[in-house]
N, C-alpha and C positions, 0 to 999 in steps of 0.2 A: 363526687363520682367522675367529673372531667378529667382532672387530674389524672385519673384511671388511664384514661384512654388515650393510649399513645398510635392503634392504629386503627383498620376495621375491624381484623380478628377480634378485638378488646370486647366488641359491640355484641356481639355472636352468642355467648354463653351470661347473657341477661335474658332477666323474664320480663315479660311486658309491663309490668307495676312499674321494675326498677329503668325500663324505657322511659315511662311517663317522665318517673321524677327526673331525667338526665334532660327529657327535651323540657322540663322547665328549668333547670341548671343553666342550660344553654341558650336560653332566652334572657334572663338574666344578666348572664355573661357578658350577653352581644351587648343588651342596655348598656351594662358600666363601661364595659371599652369603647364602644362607639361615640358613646356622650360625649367619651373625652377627646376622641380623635378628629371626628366626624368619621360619614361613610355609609354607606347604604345600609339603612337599617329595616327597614319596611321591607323590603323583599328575602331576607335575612330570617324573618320571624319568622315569616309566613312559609321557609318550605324546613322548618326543623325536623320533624318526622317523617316528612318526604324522604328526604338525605338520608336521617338514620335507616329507615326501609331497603334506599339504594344498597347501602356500605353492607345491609345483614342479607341483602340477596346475591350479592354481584361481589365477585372475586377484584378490587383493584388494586394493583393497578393492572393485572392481569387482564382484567375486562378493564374498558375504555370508556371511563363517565366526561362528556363533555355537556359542558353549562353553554347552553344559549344569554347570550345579556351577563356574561361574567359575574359582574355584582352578584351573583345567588350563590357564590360559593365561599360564604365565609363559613357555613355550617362543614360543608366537607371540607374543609381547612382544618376547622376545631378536629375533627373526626381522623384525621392523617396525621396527626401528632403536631399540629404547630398552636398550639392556645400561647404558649408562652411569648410568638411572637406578637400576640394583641395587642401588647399591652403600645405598642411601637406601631398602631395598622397603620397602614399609607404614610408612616416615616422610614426614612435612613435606619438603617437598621430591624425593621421589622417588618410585619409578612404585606403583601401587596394585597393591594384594592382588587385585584382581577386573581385569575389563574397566572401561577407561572410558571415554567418551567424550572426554574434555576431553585427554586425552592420545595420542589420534590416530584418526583418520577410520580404523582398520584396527578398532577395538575398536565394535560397534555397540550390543552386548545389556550394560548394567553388573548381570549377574545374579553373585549370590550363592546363592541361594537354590534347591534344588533340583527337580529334574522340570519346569521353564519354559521350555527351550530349546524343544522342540516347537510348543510354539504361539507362541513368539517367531515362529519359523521359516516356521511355516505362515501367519503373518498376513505375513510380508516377500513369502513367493513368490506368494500371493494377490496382493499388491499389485502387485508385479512382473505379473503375466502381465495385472491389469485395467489396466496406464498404459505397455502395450505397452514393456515393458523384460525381453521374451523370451529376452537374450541373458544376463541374469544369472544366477546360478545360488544358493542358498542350500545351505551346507553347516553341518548340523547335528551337533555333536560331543555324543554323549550319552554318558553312562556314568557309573561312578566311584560304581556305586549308584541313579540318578537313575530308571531303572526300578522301582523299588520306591515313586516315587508316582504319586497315580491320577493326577494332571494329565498324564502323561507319554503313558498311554493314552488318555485323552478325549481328547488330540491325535492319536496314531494314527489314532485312531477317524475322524477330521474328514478328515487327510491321506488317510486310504486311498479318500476318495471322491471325491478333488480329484486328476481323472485328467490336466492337463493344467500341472502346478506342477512346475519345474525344481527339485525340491529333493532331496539326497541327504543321508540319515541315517545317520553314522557311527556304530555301537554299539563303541563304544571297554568293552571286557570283561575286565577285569584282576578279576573275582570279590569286588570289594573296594568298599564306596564309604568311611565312615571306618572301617570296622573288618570282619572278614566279612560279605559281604550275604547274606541270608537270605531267605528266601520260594521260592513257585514259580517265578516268574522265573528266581533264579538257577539252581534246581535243570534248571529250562527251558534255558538259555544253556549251562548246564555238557551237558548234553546232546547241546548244538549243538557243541562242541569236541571230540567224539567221531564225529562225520560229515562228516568234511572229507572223503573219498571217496566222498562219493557225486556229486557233478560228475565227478570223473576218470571214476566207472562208467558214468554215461552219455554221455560224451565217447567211451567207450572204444567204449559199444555199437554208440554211431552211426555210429562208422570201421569195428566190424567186418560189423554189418549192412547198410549201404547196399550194401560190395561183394557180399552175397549177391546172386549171380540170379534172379530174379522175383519172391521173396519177401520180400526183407532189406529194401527198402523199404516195404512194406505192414507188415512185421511194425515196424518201428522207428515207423513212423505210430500205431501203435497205440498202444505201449509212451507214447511220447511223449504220447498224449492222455490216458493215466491216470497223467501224469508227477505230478499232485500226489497222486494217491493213493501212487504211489511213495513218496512225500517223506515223508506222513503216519508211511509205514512205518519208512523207511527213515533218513531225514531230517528230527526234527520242524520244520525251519524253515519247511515249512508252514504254519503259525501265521501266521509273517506273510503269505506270499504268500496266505492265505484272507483275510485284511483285506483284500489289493490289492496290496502291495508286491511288490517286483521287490528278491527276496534273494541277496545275493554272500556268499561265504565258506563257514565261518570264513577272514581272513584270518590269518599273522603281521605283527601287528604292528613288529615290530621290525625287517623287510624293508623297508626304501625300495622297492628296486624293484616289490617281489612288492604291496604296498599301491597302489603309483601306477599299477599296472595294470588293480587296481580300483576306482580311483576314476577315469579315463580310461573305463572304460565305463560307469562308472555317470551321469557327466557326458554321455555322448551319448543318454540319456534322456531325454524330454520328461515325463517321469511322475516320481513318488518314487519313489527307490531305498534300501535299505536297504545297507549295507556292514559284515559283522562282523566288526570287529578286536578278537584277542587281542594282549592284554598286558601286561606284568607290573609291578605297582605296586611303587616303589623301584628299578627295577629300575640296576644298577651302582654301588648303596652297601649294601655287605653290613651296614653297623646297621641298614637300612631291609628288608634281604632276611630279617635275622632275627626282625626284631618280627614275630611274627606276631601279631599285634593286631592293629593298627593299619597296618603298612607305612609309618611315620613318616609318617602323613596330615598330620600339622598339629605342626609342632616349633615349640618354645621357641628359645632360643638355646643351640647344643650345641658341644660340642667337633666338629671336622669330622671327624677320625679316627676316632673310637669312638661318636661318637652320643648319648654323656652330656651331659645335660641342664647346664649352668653354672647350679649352683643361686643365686637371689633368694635367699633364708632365708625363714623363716616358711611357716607353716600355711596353706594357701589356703583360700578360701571351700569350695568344692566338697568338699576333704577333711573338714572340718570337717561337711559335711551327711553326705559319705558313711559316715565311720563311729559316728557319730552312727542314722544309717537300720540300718546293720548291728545294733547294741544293738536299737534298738527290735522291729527283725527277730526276734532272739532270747527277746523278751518277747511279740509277738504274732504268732501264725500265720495271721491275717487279712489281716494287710500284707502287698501285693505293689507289687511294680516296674515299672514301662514305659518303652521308653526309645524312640526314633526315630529309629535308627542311629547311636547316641554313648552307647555302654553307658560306653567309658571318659572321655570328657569332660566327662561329667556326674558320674562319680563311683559311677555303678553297679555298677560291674565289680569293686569289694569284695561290695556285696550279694547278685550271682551267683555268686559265687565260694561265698560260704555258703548261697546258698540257689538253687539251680540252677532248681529245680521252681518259682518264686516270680518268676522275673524275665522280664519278655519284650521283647524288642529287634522291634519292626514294621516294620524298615524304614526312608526317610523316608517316613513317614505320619503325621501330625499330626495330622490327621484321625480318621481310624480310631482312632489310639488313645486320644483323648478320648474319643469313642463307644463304644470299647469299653475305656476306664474305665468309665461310667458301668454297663454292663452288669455289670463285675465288682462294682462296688457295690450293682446291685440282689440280686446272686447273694449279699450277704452278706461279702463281702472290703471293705477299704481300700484300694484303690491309690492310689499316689504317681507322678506323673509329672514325669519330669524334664527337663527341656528347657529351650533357651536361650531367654531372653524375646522375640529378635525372630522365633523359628520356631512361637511362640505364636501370631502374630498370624495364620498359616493355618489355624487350627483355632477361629476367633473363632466362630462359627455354631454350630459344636457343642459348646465350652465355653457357649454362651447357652442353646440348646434341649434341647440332651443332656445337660447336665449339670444347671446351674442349672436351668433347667425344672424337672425332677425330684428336685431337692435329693440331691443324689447324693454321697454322702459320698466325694469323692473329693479328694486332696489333689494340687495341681499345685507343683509346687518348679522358682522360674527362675532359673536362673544366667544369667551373663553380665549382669543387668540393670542401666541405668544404662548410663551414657558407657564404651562399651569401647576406641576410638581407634583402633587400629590397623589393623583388619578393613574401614574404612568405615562409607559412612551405612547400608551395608544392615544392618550387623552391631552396629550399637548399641540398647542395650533400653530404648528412649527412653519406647516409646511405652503401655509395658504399666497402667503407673498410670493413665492419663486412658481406655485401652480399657476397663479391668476395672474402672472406675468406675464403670458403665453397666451393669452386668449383678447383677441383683436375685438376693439369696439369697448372694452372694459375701462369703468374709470376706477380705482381704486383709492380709498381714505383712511388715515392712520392716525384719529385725534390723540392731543397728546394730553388733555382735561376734559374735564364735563363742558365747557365751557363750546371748548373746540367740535365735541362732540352734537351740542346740540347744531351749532352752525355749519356741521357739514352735513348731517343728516337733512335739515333741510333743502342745503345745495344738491346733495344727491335726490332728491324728491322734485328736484326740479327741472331733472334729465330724465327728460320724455323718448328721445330718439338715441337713446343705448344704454345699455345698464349700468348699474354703479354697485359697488360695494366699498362697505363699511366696519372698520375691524378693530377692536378693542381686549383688552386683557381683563385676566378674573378678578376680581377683588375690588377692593377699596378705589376710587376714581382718584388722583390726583388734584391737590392744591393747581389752584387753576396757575400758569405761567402767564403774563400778559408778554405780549412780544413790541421792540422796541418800533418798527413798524412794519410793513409787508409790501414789500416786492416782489410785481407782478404774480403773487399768488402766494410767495413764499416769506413767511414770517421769520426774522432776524430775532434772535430772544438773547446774546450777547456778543460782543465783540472786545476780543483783547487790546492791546496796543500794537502790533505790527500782525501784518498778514502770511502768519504760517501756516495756519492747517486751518480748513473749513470743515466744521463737524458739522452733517447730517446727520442728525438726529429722527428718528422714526418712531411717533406713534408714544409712549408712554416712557419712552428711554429718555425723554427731554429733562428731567428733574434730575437725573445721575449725569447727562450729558454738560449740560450749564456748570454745575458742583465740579465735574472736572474742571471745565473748562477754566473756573474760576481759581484750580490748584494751578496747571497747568503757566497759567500768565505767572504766579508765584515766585517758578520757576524761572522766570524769562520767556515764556512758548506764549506768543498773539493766538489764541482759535477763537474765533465766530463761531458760533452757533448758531445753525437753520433749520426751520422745522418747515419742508415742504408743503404739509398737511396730505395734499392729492400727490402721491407716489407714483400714479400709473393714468393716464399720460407725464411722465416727468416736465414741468416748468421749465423751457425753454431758456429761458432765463440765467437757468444755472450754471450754463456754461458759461457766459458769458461772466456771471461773479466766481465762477472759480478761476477764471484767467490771472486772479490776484492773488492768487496762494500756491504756497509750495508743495503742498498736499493735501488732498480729502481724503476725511475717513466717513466713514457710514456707518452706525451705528446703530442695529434693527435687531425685532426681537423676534428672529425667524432663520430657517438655515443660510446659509451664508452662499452656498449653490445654486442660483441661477435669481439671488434674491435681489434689493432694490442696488444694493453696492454692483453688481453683477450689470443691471440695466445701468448705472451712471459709467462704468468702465466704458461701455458700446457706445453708451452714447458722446460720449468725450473720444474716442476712436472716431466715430462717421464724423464729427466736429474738428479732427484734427488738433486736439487740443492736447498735450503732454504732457500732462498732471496726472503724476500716480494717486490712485486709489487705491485703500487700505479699509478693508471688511472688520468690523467688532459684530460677530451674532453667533448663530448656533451651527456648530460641525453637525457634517451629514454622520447624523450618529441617533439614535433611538434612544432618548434619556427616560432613564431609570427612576422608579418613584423615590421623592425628598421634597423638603420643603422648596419651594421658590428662588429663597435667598440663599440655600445651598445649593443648587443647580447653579444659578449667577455665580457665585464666588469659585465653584470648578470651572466653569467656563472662564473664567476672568475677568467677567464681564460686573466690576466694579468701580466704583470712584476711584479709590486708589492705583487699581489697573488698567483703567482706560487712561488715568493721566499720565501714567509710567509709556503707554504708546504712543502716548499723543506729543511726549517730549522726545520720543525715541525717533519717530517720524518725522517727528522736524530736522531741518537740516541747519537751522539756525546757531548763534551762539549766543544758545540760552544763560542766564544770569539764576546762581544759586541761590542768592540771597533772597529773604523771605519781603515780600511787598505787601503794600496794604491791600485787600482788592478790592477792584472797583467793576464796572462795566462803562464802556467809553460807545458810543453813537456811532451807525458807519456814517452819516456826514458829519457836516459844518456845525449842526446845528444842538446847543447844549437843552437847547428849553423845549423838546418835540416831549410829549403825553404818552406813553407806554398803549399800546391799542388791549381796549378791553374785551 
C-alpha cells in the first residue's frame, strides 16, 4: 500500500481499516531501512498516525507542517512521495535525516536542533496573515522533549498574544525526548494525561443542565464562566489556555480517527490552538518498547529483529571519556556532571550510574546549564559538561559572560566534533574552534587518541581558575600515536630529513597527518609533525620552532575562518616571524549529509592530497625517487623511548 502513496491526496480516499494496515506497513518499513542505515527510529514509530491524520486534514504544502526536533519526519517523508529514497537515508544520494528543502516544497523548516519549531511557526503565520494569505494554516508538531527549552516558551509567550494567526500546536507527548524528559513540564504534561474527563464532565453537565427548567440554564451559565477556574482544579491545562490558547485533549494518539477530529476543529480556528497528543515512543518494535532509556531514539545499524547493535569494533571516543570521567569521579568528590537531555550519548550514563547524587540531566537547555555550571563552580564543585559541539553553539553568550567572565572552573567535554556526515550540515561541529577562539580566559584541547584524551581531560580538571574545553570526533577513537618527545607542551610524532614544512596537526587528523608526512619525505619534502594538544592558549614555543622551516600548514578538522591556522597566522604576525601559513580544514560552506570519508575526499582533505600540498608548498628541490621511510629524532639523540 506505500508504494501507493506518492502524496497526501493518495492518503484522502482510504477507509480507516485500510489506515491501520498502511500505519503498520510503515512501521515495518522504517524497521528494515533504518536497521540498515541507522537513524532515528524511536521517535519515527511513535508519531505514524499522528502524520497520517496531519496529511488527511491539512492541505500541504499549501498548509505549513513544521516538525519540532526534525528527526519526527521520516513518516511525513514516506507520505510526500520519497520512500524510494530510504533505502539511501542519511547517505549520498538519498533522502536526509532532517527536513530539507532541496528535496521537496513539503519540507519547509531544515531544523535539527531542538525547541525552534514555535517560532519558526509563529514567524510563518505572521507572515501569512500580514500578505493576506488567510487561507493557510501552519501546523506546528512539537514534542519529543522540545518543551524543555526556553525558546519553546518565549514563543508561547509571543503566540498567545497573536490573537488572529491560523496556527495549530501539536504537543505530540510520548514522555520521552532522547532518553526520559524531566523537569516540570513533563511532570506538568503527565498531569494532563490523567484529566481526559474532564470535557466529557462538562459536556455531560451541559446536556444535563440545560434540560433543567428555569434554572439549568442560569446555573450552567455560571458554572461555564468559572470554567477556567474549574480547569485550574480540575484540569491543569489551564496553563495554557491562561496564556491564551484554545486547549484540545489529551488526544490518543494512535487513533487516526479520534486525532483528525481534533485537529478538524482546531483548523476552524482563526486563533492558535494547542492539540495534546499522547504517544508512545518506539511504539510496534518491542527492542524499542524495551529500552527504557532511550526508546531506540537514535540507532546505529542493528539487527532488525532483536535490535542488537552490528558492532564496528573498537573503543569509541565517548566511551573512552566516559569511563575515563567515572575514575576521576571516584578520586574527586567535587566533580560533577551535566548533561542536556543525552545522559546516554554523551557517555554519562556510566557516571550516574555511580554517582546518582552527582549528575544532572536539564533537559534540552544549553543554556541553563552552562549558567548553572558556572554557579556550581562558584559553590566550590567542578563540573564537566558534556555535549555535542554543534549544541554548544546555543549557549555561546553564556559560555562568554557566565563562565569565562568569571573564570569559572568549569570544564566543557564536546563530542561529536569535527565532520560528523551523516546527520547533516546542522549536525556537524564545524564550527566550535573559530567560536571558542574568541572567548578570553578559555583553554582549549584537541586529543588526537584515547590515550591523549584521558590526559587532558584530567589536566583540564585541574584548571580551577578558568575554564577549559575538550573536543573530540564521532566514532571509533584512534590507535593511540606515542609522540617522539614533547616540547614545552607540544608533542613531536615525526620528523623528515630537512626542515621544510612544519605540520600542525589538530586533534584526530594526526594518523592521516604522519601517513602524509611519511609520503611527502618520499618525495624529497622534510615535514615534522606536531601535535599541540592545548590549541587555545597556543604554546609559545611554536614560534620559536617554526623559525626553521619554510612553511606551516595546519591541519584541523573545523572551518578554516577564524580557525587554529587563522590564530598561528596573528600570532607569527605580533612575533614578526615570515613564515607563511597554509590552512587544510573546512570552507565556510554548510556540508550536506554523506559519509564521513566522502565529505574528506571532496574536501581534499586526504593522504594523498594533503601530500600533493605539502610538496607543493615546499619550496624545496624535492627528489622524485621513491625512499625507504623512516622517521629521524629532532636531536642528536638515536636511543630517546617514544613517550607513552
Amino acid at each position: 500500500m506505500l508504494d501507493n502513496i506518492k502524496s497526501p491526496e493518495d492518503l484522502k480516499a482510504l477507509s480507516y481499516n485500510q489506515l491501520e494496515d498502511l500505519s503498520g506497513e510503515i512501521r515495518k518499513y522504517l524497521i528494515e531501512q533504518v536497521s540498515k542505515s541507522g537513524g532515528h527510529l524511536g521517535p519515527n514509530l511513535g508519531v505514524v498516525e499522528l502524520t497520517i491524520a496531519i496529511h488527511r486534514v491539512f492541505e500541504s504544502p499549501k498548509d505549513v507542517v513544521v516538525f519540532d526536533t526534525g528527526h519526527q519526519s521520516y513518516v511525513h517523508k514516506l507520505l510526500t512521495g520519497r520512500s524510494l529514497g530510504f533505502n539511501k537515508l542519511r547517505q549520498r544520494g538519498g533522502v536526509a535525516g532532517y527536513p530539507n528543502r532541496q528535496e521537496s516544497e513539503h519540507d519547509v523548516v531544515e531544523n535539527s536542533h531542538a525547541s525552534t519549531a514555535l517560532s519558526w511557526s509563529d514567524g510563518i503565520a505572521k507572515g501569512f496573515s500580514l500578505t493576506n494569505q488567510k487561507d493557510r494554516t501552519v501546523v506546528c508538531v512539537v514534542g519529543d522533549g522540545a518543551l524543555t527549552g526556553g525558546m519553546s516558551w518565549e514563543a508561547l509567550n509571543n503566540i498567545a498574544a497573536s490573537k488572529n494567526e491560523k496556527l495549530v500546536i501539536i504537543v505530540n507527548d510520548n514522555e520521552r525526548s532522547y532518553s526520559p524528559t524531566i523537569g516540570g513540564v513533563a511532570t506538568y504534561l503527565s498531569t494532563l494525561r490523567t484529566t481526559s474527563g474532564y470535557e466529557r464532565f462538562l459536556d455531560w453537565g451541559k446536556g444535563v443542565l440545560e434540560k433543567t427548567p428555569v434554572v439549568g440554564q442560569p446555573i450552567y451559565e455560571t458554572l461555564h464562566g468559572v470554567k477556567k477556574g474549574i480547569k485550574d482544579i480540575v484540569a491543569p491545562q489551564g496553563m495554557f489556555e491562561d496564556l491564551g490558547l484554545k486547549y484540545f485533549g489529551p488526544v490518543d494518539g494512535h487513533n487516526i480517527e479520534a486525532v483528525e477530529k481534533a485537529l478538524k476543529i482546531a483548523k476552524d480556528y482563526d486563533a492558535p490552538v494547542l492539540v495534546h497528543v499522547i504517544t508512545e515512543k518506539g511504539k510496534g518494535y518491542a527492542p524499542a518498547i524495551q529500552d527504557e532509556a532511550e526508546k531506540f531514539h537514535a540507532v546505529g545499524v542493528v539487527d532488525p529483529e532483536t535490535g542488537v547493535p552490528l558492532a564496528k569494533g573498537g573503543k569509541s571516543w565517548t566511551s573512552v571519556f566516559s569511563d575515563e570521567l567515572v575514575k576521576i569521579g571516584s578520586e574527586r568528590k567535587d566533580v560533577v556532571a551535566l548533561t542536556a537531555a543525552m545522559m546516554g550519548p554523551t557517555g554519562l550514563d556510566k557516571f550516574q550510574k555511580s554517582f546518582p547524587d552527582r549528575t544532572f540531566d536539564v533537559g534540552i537547555a544549553e543554556q541553563h546549564a552552562t549558567t548553572a555550571a558556572a554557579g556550581m563552580a562558584y559553590a566550590g564543585l567542578h563540573p564537566v559538561f558534556a555535549v555535542y559541539s554543534t549544541f554548544l553553539n546555543r549557549a555561546f553568550d553564556q559560555l562568554l559572560l557566565d563562565v569565562a567572565l568569571h573564570k569559572a572552573g568549569v570544564t566543557f567535554v564536546l563530542d561529536r566534533a569535527g565532520i560528523t556526515g551523516d546527520d547533516g550540515p546542522s549536525h556537524n561541529g564545524i564550527w566550535d574552534l573559530a567560536l571558542t577562539g574568541i572567548v578570553p580566559t578559555l583553554h582549549v584541547a584537541a586529543p588526537r587518541d584515547g590515550q591523549q584524551l584521558r590526559e587532558t581531560l584530567r589536566e583540564a580538571l585541574d584548571i580551577s581558575d578558568a575554564p577549559s574545553l575538550i573536543r573530540f570526533p564521532k566514532g571509533v577513537v584512534n590507535p593511540d600515536i606515542p609522540a617522539f618527545e614533547r616540547r614545552d607542551g607540544i608533542d613531536v610524532l615525526y620528523r623528515g630529513e630537512s626542515a621544510d614544512i612544519l605540520l600542525v596537526s589538530i586533534g584526530a587528523f594526526a594518523a592521516i597527518a604522519v601517513e602524509a608526512a611519511g609520503q611527502a619525505y618520499r618525495e624529497g619534502v622534510g615535514v615534522t609533525v606536531i601535535d599541540p594538544r592545548w590549541v587555545k592558549p597556543l604554546p609559545e614555543s611554536l614560534v620559536t620552532m617554526a623559525q626553521r622551516y619554510k612553511s606551516v600548514v595546519v591541519l584541523e578538522d573545523g572551518i578554516k575562518h577564524g580557525g587554529i591556522a587563522s590564530t598561528i597566522s596573528e600570532l607569527f604576525r605580533e612575533s614578526q616571524l615570515n613564515v607563511p601559513v597554509h590552512s587544510i580544514g573546512v570552507p565556510l560552506t554548510f556540508l550536506e549529509h554523506a559519509k564521513r570519508n566522502e565529505i574528506l575526499e571532496d574536501l581534499g582533505i586526504t593522504v594523498q592530497n594533503i601530500t600533493r600540498s605539502l610538496v607543493t608548498w615546499s619550496s624545496s628541490d624535492f627528489v622524485v625517487d621513491i625512499k625507504e621511510e623512516m622517521q629521524h629524532p629532532l636531536d642528536e639523540s638515536e636511543h630517546r623511548k617514544p613517550l607513552r
